[in-house]
N, C-alpha and C positions, 0 to 999 in steps of 0.2 A: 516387729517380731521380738525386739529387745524388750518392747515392756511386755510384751506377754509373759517373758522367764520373770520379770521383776516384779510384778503386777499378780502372777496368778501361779507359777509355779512353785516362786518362792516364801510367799504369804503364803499359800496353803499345805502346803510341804509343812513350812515350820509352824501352824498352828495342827496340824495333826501330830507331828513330835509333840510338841509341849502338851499336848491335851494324855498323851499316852503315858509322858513323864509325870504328870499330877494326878495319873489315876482320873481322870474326870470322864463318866461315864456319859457324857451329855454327848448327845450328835453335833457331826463339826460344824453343821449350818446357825447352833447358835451361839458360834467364835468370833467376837467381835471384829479377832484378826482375817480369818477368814473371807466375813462379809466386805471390808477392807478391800483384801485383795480381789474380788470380785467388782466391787464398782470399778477400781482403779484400771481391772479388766477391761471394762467399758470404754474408758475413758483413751486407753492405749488402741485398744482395737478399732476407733476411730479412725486413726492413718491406715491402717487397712483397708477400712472400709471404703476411704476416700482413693485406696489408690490403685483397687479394683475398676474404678472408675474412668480411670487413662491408661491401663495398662492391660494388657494380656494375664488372665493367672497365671498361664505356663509361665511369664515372668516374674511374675509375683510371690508362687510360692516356692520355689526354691533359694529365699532369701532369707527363709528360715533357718536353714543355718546358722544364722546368726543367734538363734534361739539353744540351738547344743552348746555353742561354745560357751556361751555367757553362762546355761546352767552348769556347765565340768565347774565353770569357775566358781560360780556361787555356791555348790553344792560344799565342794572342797574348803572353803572360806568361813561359811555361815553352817552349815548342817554336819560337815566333819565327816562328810563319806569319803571314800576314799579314791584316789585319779591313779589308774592303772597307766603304764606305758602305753598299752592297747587302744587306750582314751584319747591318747595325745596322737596316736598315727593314724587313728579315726578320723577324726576332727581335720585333720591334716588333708584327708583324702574326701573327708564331705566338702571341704573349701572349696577343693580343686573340680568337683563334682558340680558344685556350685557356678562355679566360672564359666563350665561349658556349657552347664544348659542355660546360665542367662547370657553366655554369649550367640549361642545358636539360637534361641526363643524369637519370634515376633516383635519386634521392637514398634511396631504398630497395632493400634486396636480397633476393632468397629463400631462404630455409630451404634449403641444398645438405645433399640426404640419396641414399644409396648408390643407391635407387629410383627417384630424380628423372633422378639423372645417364644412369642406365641407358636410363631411357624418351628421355632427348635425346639420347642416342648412335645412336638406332635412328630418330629421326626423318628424315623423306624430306628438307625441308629441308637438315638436315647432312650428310646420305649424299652428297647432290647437292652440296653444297659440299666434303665432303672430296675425292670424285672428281675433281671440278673443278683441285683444290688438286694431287692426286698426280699429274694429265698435267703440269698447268705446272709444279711443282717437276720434273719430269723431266724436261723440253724445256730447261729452265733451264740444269739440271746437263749434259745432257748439250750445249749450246751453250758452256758453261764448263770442262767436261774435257775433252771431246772437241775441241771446235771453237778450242779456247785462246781465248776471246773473253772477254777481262779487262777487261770494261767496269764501271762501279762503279755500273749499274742491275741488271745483273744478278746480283751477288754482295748485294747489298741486298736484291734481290728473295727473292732464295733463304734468306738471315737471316727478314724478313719472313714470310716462308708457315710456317716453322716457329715464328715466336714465335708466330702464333697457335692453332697446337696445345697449344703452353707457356702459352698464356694459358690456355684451355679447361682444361689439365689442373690447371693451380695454383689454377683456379677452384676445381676440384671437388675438388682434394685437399683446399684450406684448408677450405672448405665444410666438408667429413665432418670433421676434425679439429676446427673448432668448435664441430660437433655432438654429436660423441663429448665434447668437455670439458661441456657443458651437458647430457651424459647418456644423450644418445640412440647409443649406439653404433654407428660405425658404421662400424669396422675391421674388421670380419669379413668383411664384401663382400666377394668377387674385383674390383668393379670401381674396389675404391681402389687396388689395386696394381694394376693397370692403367694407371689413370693416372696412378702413384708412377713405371712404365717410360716411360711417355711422357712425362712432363714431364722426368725426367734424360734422355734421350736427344735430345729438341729441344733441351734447353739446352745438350747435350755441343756436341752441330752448331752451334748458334748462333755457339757460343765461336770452336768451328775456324772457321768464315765472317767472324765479326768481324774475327779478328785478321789474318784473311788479307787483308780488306779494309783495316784500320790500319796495316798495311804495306808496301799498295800505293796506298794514298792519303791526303790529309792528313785530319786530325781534323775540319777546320769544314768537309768532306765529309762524312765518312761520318755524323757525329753527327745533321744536320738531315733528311739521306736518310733513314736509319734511322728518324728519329722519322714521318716523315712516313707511310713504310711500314708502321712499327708500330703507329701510330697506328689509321689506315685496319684493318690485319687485323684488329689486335684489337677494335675495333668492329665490322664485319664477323661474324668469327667468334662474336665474345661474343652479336650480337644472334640469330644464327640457332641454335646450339645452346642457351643460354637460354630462346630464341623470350619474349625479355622487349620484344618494339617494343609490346606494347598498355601498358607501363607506362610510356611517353614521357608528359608533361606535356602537348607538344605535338605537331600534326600529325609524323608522318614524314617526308614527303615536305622539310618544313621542316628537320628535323633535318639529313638527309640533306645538306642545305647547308652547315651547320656548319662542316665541315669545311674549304670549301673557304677561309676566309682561311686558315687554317693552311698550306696547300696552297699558298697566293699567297705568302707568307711565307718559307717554304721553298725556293720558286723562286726566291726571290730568292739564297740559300745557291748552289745548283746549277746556275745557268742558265749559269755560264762549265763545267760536266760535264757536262750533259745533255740 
């Protein structure tokens, strides 16, 4: 999560300042720094990828936090925006936000074999949630290209709904991947390269969205948006395709709370955007 802020918010953050301070009319994709931060992307989002693979996302993504704090601080340091009181009781209460839901989360994960994924892809639960997913990502998109409404709920919004396709996919890729290394093969599926296409193609999208939004707003925006967004799908997504809510420690209905210091936290980042 930490080299995502160092890797990809903060290279391309400061190669759209500089491109804007030099007058350079050129698209940011052919910013040397840029592209930079982009592989580097790569390279960090590795340990993610690997650690989808032992662990529950509900545990996984709420360590993003780790991701606001580092950008208050970078932003403040390297970019010169500015760190509001508000910022600092945010961060205070995403931490705390943070603790509980990696405390209450699954601390166990299941066996992701080519069979499994297949039977939760067809499940009524996730059909109902993907449909759900493709009206609003449309209405989004089409409020955003169509209607030019460059509001930075909804370019988040639209980041959000596909990382938690990206989550689901990187689930089930790392999954079969660490099944296949422990023996049980299980590259031969169709339904890994399935979701080999769909995890590169949410992440292409994500990227274009990100950057489109780090260029049209500051960092100690979009970073705490973003997590709070991502935060939400990817638990969301993860618990219904999964269908892992009977391995909560505790009630649901309790979980389901969890989140919301995060969310109180976060408000405090956005409430002079949103």
């Amino acid at each position: 999560m930490l080299a995502t802020v160092l890797f990809v918010y903060f290279p391309n953050k400061y190669a759209h300042m500089r491109q804007s301070q030099l007058g350079d009319s050129r698209p940011y994709y052919t910013s040397v720094l840029w592209w930079s931060g982009v592989v580097l992307m790569g390279l960090g989002e590795l340990g993610n990828f690997a650690a989808y693979g032992f662990a529950p996302a509900s545990l996984i993504a709420p360590l993003g936090c780790v991701s606001v704090i580092a950008s208050a601080v970078i932003s403040v340091v390297f970019l010169k925006e500015t760190l509001r009181a508000s910022d600092v009781v945010g961060g205070a209460l995403a931490v705390v936000g943070t603790y509980l839901l990696v405390t209450f989360a699954p601390h166990t994960s299941t066996h992701i074999t080519a069979h499994l994924v297949q039977r939760y892809a067809v499940s009524w639960q996730f059909l109902i949630y993907l449909f759900l997913e493709v009206v609003v990502f449309s209405i989004l998109l089409y409020l955003y290209k169509r209607r030019n409404i460059k509001h930075i709920t909804i370019v988040m919004l639209l980041v959000a709904l596909l990382a938690s396709l990206t989550v689901i996919s990187v689930k089930a890729v790392s999954g079969m991947i660490t099944e296949s290394i422990k023996g049980d093969l299980q590259l031969t599926y169709p339904i890994f390269y399935v979701m080999v296409v769909v995890m590169v193609a949410s992440c292409a999208f994500q990227i274009k969205f990100l950057n489109q939004a780090m260029k049209m707003f500051d960092a100690t925006e979009v970073v705490p948006i973003n997590f709070v967004f991502f935060t939400a799908s990817a638990i969301t997504a993860g618990m219904l395709f999964n269908q892992n809510s009977a391995n909560w420690p505790v009630p649901l209905p309790q979980v389901r709370c969890l989140p919301r210091t995060q969310l109180i936290g976060q408000c405090h980042y956005c409430r002079y955007v949103v």
